[in-house]
MIRO-478929 format. One record per residue (C-alpha): residue number from 1; x, y negated, z negated. Coordinates in steps of 0.2 Angstrom, whole numbers, plus 2048, in hexadecimal, padded with zeros to 3 digits. Example, Ala and Ser with C-alpha at 12.3 -4.5 7.8 and 13.67 -1.06 7.14 Angstrom:
REM MIRO-478929
+-----+-----+-----+-----+
!   i !  px !  py !  pz !
+-----+-----+-----+-----+
!   1 ! 83E ! 816 ! 7D9 !
!   2 ! 844 ! 805 ! 7DC !
+-----+-----+-----+-----+
END
This chain:
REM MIRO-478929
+-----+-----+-----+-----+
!   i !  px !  py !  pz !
+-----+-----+-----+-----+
!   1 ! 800 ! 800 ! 800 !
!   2 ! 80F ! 7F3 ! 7FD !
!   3 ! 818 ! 7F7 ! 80D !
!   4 ! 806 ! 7F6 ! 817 !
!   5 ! 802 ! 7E3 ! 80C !
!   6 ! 814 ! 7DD ! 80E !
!   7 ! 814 ! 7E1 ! 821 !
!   8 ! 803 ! 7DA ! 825 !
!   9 ! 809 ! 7CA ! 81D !
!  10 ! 817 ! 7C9 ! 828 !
!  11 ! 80E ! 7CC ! 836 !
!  12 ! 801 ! 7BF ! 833 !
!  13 ! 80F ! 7B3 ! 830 !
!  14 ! 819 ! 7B7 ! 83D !
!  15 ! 80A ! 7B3 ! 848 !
!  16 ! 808 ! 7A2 ! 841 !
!  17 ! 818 ! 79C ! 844 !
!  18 ! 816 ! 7A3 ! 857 !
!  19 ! 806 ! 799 ! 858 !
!  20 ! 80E ! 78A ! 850 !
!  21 ! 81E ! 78A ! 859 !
!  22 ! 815 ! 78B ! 86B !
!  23 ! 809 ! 77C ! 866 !
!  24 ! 7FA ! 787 ! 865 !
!  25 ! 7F4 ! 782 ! 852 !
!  26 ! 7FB ! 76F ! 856 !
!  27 ! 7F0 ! 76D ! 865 !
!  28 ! 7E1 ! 76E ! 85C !
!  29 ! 7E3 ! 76A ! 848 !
!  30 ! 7F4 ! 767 ! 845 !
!  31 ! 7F8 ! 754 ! 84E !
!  32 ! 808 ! 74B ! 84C !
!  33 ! 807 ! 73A ! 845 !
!  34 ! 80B ! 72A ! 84F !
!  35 ! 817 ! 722 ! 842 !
!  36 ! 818 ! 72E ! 839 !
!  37 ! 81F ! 73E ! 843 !
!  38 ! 831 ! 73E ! 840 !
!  39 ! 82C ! 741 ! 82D !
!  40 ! 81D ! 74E ! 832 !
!  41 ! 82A ! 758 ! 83B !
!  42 ! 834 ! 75A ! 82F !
!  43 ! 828 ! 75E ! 822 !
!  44 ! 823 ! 76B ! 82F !
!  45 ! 834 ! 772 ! 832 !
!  46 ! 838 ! 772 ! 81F !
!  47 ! 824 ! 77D ! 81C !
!  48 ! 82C ! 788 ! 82C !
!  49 ! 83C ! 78C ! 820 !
!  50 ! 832 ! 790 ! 811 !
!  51 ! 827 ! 79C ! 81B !
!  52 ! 835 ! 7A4 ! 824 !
!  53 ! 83C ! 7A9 ! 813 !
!  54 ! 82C ! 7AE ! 80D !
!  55 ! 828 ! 7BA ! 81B !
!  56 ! 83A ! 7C2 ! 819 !
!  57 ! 835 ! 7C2 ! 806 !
!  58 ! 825 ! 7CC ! 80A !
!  59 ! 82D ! 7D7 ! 81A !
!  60 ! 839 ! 7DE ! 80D !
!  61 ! 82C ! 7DF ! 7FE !
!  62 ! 823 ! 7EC ! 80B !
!  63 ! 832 ! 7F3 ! 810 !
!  64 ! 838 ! 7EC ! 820 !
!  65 ! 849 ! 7E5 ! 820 !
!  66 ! 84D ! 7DA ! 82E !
!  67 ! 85E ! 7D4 ! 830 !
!  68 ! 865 ! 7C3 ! 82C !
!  69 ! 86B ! 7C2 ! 83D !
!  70 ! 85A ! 7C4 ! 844 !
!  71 ! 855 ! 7B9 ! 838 !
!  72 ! 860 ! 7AA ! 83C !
!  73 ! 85C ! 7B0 ! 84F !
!  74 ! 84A ! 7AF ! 84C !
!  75 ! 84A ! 79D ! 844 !
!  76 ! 856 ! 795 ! 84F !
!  77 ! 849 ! 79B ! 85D !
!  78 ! 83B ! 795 ! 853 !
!  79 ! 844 ! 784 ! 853 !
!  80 ! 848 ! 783 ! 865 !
!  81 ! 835 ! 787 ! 867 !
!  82 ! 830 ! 77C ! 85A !
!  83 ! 837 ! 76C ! 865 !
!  84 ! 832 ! 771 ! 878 !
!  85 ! 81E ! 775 ! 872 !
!  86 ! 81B ! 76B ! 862 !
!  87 ! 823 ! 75D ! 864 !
!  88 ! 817 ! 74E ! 872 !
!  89 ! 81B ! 746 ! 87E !
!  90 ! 829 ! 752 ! 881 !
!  91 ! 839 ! 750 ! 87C !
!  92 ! 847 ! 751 ! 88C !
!  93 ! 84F ! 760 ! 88D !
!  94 ! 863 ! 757 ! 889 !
!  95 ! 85B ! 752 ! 877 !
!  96 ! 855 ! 762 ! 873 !
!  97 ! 866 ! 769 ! 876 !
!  98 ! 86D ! 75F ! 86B !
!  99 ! 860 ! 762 ! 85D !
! 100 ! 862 ! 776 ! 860 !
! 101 ! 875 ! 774 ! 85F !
! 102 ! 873 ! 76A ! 84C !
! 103 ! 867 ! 779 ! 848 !
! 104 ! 870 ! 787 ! 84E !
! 105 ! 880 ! 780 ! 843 !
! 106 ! 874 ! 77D ! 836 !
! 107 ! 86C ! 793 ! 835 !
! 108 ! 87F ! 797 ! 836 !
! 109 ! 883 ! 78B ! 828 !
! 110 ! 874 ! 794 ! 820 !
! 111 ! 879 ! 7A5 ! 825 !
! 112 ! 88A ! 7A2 ! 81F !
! 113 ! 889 ! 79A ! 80E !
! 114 ! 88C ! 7AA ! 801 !
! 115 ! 896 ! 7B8 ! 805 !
! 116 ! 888 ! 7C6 ! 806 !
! 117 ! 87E ! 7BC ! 812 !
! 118 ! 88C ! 7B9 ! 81C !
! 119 ! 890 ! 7CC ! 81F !
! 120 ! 87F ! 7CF ! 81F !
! 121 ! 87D ! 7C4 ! 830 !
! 122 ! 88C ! 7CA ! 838 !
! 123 ! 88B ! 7DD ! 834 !
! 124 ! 880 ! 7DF ! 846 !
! 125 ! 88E ! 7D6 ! 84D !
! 126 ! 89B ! 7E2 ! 845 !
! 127 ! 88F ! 7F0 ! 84B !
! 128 ! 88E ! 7EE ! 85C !
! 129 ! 8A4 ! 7EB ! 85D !
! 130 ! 8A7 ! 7FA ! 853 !
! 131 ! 89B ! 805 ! 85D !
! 132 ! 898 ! 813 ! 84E !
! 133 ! 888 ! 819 ! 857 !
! 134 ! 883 ! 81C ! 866 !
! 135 ! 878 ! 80F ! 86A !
! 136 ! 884 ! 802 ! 864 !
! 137 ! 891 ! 80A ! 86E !
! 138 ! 886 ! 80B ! 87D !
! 139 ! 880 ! 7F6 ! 879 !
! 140 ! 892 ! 7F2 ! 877 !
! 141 ! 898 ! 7FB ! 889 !
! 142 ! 885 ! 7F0 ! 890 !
! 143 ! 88F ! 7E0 ! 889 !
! 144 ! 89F ! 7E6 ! 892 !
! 145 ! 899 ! 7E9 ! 8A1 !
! 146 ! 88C ! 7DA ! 8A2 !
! 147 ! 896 ! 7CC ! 89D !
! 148 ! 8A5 ! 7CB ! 8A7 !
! 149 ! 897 ! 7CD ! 8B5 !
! 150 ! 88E ! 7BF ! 8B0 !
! 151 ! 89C ! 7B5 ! 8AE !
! 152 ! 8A5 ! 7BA ! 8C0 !
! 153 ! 892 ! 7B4 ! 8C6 !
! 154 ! 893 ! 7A3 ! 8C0 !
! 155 ! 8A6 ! 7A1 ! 8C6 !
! 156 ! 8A2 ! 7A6 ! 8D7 !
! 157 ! 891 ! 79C ! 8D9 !
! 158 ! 89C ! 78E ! 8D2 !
! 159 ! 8A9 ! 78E ! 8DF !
! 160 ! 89A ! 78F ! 8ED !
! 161 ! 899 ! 782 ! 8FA !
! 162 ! 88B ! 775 ! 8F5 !
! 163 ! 883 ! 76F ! 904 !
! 164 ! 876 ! 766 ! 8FB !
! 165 ! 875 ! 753 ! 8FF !
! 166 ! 880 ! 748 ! 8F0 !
! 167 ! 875 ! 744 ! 8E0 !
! 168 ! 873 ! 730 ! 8E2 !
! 169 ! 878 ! 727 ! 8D2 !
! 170 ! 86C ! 71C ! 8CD !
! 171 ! 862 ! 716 ! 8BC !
! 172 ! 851 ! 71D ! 8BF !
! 173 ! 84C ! 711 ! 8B0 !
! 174 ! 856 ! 700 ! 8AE !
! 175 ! 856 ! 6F6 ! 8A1 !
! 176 ! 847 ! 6EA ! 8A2 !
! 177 ! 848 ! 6D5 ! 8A4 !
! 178 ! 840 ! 6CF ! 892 !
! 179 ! 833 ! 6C8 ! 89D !
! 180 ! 82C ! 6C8 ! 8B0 !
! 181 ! 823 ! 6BC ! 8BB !
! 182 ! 812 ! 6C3 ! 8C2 !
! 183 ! 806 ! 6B9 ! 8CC !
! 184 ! 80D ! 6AB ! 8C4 !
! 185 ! 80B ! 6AF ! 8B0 !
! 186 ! 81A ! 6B4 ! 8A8 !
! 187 ! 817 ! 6C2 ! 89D !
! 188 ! 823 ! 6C7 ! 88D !
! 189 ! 828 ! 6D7 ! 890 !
! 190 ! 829 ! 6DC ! 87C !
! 191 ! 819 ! 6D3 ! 876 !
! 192 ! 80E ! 6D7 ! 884 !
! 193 ! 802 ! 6E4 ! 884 !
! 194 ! 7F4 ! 6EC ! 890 !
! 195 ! 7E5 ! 6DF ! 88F !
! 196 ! 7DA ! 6EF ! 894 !
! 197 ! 7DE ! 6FC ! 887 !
! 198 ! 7D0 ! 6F6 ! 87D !
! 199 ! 7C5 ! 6FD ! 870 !
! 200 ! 7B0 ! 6FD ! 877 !
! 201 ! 7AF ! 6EC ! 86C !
! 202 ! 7BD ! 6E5 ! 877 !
! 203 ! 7CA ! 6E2 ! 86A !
! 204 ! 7DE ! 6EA ! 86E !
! 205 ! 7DC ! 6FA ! 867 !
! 206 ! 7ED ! 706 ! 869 !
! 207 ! 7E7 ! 715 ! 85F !
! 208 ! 7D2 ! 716 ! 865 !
! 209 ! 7DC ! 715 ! 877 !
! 210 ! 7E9 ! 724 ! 874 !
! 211 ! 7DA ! 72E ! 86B !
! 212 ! 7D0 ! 72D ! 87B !
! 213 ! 7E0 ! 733 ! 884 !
! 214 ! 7DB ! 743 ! 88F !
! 215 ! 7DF ! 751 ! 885 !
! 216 ! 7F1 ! 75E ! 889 !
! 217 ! 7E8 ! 76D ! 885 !
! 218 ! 7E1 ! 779 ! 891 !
! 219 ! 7EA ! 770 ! 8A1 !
! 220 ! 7E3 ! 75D ! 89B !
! 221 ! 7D0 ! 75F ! 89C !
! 222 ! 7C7 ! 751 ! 896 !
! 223 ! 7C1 ! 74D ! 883 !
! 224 ! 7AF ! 74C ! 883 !
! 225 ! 7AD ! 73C ! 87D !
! 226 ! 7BC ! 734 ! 889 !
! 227 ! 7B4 ! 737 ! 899 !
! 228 ! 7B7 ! 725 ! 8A3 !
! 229 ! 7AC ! 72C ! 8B1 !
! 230 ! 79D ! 72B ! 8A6 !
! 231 ! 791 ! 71D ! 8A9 !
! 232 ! 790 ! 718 ! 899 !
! 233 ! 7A1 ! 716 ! 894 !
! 234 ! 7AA ! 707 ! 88E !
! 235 ! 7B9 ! 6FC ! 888 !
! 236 ! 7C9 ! 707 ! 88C !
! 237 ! 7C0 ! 716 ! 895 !
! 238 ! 7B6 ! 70B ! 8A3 !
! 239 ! 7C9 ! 701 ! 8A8 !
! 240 ! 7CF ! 714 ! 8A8 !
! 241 ! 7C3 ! 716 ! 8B6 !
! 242 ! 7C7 ! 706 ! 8BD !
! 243 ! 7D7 ! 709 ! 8BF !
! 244 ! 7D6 ! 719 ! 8C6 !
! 245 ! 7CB ! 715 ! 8D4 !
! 246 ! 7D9 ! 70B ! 8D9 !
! 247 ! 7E7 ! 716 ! 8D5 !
! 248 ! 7DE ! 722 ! 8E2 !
! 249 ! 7DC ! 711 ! 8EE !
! 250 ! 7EE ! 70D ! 8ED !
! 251 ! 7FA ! 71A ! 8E7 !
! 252 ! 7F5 ! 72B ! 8E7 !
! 253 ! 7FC ! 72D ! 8F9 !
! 254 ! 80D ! 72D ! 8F1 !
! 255 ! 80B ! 732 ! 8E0 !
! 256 ! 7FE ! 73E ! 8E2 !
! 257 ! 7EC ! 743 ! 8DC !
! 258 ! 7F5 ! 74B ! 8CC !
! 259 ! 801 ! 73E ! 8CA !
! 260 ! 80F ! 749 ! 8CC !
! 261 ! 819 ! 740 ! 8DA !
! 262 ! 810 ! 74E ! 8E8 !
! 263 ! 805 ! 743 ! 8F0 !
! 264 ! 802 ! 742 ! 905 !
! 265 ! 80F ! 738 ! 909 !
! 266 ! 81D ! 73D ! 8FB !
! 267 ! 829 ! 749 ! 904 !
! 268 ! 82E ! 73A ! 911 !
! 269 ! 838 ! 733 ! 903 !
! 270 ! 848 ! 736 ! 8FC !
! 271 ! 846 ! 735 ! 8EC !
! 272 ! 833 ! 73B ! 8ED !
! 273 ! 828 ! 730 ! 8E2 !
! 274 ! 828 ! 730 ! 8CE !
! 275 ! 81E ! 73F ! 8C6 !
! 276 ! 814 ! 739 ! 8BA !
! 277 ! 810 ! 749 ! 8B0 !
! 278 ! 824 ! 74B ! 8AD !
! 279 ! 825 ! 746 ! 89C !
! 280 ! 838 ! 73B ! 8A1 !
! 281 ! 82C ! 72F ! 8AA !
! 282 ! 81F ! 725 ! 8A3 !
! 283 ! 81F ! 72F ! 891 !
! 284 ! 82E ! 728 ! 88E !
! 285 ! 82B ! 714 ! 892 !
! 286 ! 822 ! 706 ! 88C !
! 287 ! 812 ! 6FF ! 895 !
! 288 ! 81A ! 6EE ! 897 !
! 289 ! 827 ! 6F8 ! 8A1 !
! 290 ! 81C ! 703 ! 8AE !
! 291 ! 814 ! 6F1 ! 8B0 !
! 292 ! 824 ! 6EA ! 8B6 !
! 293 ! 828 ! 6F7 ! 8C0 !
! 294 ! 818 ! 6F9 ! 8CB !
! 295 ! 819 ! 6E6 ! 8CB !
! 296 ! 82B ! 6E5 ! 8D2 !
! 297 ! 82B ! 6F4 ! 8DA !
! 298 ! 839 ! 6FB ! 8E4 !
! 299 ! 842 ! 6EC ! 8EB !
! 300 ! 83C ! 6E3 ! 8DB !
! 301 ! 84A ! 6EA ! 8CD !
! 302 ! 85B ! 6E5 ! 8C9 !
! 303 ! 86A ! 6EA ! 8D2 !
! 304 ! 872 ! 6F6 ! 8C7 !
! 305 ! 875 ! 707 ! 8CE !
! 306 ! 871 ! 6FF ! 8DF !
! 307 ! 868 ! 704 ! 8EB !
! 308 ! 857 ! 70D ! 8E1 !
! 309 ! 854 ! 717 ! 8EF !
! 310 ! 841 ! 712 ! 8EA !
! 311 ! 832 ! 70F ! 8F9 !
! 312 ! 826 ! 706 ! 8EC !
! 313 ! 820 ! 6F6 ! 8F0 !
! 314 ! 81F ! 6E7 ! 8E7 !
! 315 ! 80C ! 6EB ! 8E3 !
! 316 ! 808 ! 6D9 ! 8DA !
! 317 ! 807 ! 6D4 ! 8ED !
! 318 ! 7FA ! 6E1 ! 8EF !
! 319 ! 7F2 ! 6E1 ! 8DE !
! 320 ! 7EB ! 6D6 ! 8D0 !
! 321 ! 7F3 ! 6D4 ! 8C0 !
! 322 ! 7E4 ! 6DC ! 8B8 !
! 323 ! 7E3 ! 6EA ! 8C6 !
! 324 ! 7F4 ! 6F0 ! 8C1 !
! 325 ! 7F1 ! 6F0 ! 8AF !
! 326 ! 7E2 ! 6FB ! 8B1 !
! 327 ! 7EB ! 709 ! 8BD !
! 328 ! 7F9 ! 708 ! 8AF !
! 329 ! 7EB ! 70D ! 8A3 !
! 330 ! 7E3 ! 719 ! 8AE !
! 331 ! 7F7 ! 722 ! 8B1 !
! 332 ! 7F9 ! 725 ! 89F !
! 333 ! 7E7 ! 72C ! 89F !
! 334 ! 7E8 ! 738 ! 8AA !
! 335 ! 7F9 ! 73E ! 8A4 !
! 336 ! 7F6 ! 73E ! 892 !
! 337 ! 803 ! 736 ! 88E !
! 338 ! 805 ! 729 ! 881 !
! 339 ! 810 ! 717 ! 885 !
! 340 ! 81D ! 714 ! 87B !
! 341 ! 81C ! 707 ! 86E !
! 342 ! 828 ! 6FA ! 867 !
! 343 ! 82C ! 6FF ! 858 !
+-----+-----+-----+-----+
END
């Protein structure tokens, strides 16, 4: 009866932290904070080492002994799952290097800080080099045998001709002017905000706008109570329509019905057109910057990184000031993503 309690509690907890770690619990009850999340993750991460070392508690209480090298493997992965799923908008891939790095040093720290843990994690290790059974022996002529293959692969595909075109180094986001001329009003570029992303009373309203933001889950469907299409909506969600029936007048041709750079036209250019749903876009800028930008456009920016290899036009000689706010709102929308904020 103890080994059958202690291994159904490790299995029940093992499947939390799967669904946690791939962002199936934080999708519907469990929402990060806005100025508050670099704390909630924390707490988060610190309640994940408590229940790791409850569940090996329980797993040997019934009998099961797992090895504390696939225990440090196990929450090293948990980690590195941890920041891909649960962390929104996504993180770039090059910072969640760097954040796996600090963690694996810190499960080897762990691993390694009393003697009998230590040889404890590197006994499979020692294992596997000795080869004093037969399926250690016949995983440590696997290793033998695979890696120097893997390796020659990699050097050879190395010394491969590459006849792909040269990358072009270019910024793909400059720095921004502090402010920018558009149909003749100067606008501040870190004190202005979206005149549009308004509450149903009319008043600037950042978080009723980001809670009517279409929901991630279930490949972005729409919340029930954020649809813009519906007659009766108002504030925020009727500029959302707004702006997108002129996104699909103006801009769709490049950027593509999903937003994600495919549209009609795209593949005649060299860089194709931004996608959108990338979370290195407009996840990762402030709306005072997309607004410059689709002001400006291509032939618009500074001269840094010259030439930007960018086709958009200068749309504040095709649209109003307002018209361009509102397909600002109606890209974050549809995305769901958030604008970065000025802290």
């Amino acid at each position: 009866m103890k080994t059958l309690i202690g291994g159904l509690l490790g299995g029940a907890i093992i499947l939390v932290l799967a669904l946690l770690s791939v962002g199936i619990l934080p999708a519907t009850s469990l929402k990060l904070v806005e100025g508050y999340m670099p704390m909630q993750m924390l707490f988060e991460l610190g309640i994940s080492v408590l229940v790791f070392a409850l569940m090996s508690r329980l797993l040997s209480m019934g009998g099961i002994s797992l090895p504390r090298f696939w225990q440090g493997i196990l929450f090293w992965a948990f980690i590195l799952l941890y920041l891909k799923f649960r962390v929104y908008p996504p993180i770039p891939f090059s910072v969640r290097a760097m954040y796996g790095t600090v963690a694996l040093i810190a499960v080897f720290m762990w691993m390694s800080s009393n003697e009998e843990d230590w040889k404890k994690f590197k006994q499979p290790i020692l294992n596997v080099l000795d080869a004093g059974t037969p399926f250690h022996k016949a995983l440590r002529t696997t290793y033998l045998i695979a890696l120097p293959i893997i390796l020659w692969g990699y050097s050879y595909n190395s010394f491969l001709p590459n006849l792909d075109e040269p990358v072009e180094l270019r910024t793909v986001h400059p720095a921004p002017p502090a402010s920018t001329k558009v149909h003749g009003k100067t606008f501040v570029l870190q004190t202005s905000q979206n005149p549009y992303r308004v509450n149903p009373e009319g008043k600037y309203d950042q978080e009723y706008t980001n809670s009517k933001i279409v929901e991630q889950a279930m490949g972005r469907l729409l919340k029930p109570e954020a649809n813009p299409w519906d007659e009766k909506a108002e504030g925020y969600l009727k500029y959302v329509r707004e702006g997108g029936e002129i996104f699909f007048q103006n801009c769709h041709f490049c950027h593509g019905d999903n937003l994600n750079g495919r549209g009609l036209h795209a593949f005649a250019f060299n860089p194709i057109p931004a996608n959108f749903t990338d979370p290195g876009t407009i996840a990762q800028l402030q709306e005072t910057f997309i607004f410059w930008r689709v002001a400006k456009g291509g032939i618009g920016l500074p001269n840094e990184a010259f030439p930007w290899a960018s086709v958009m036009p200068p749309w504040e000689q095709h649209l109003t000031t307002d018209e361009i706010w509102k397909v600002i709102l109606f890209e974050y929308w549809h995305t769901g993503y958030y604008p970065r904020t000025w802290d």
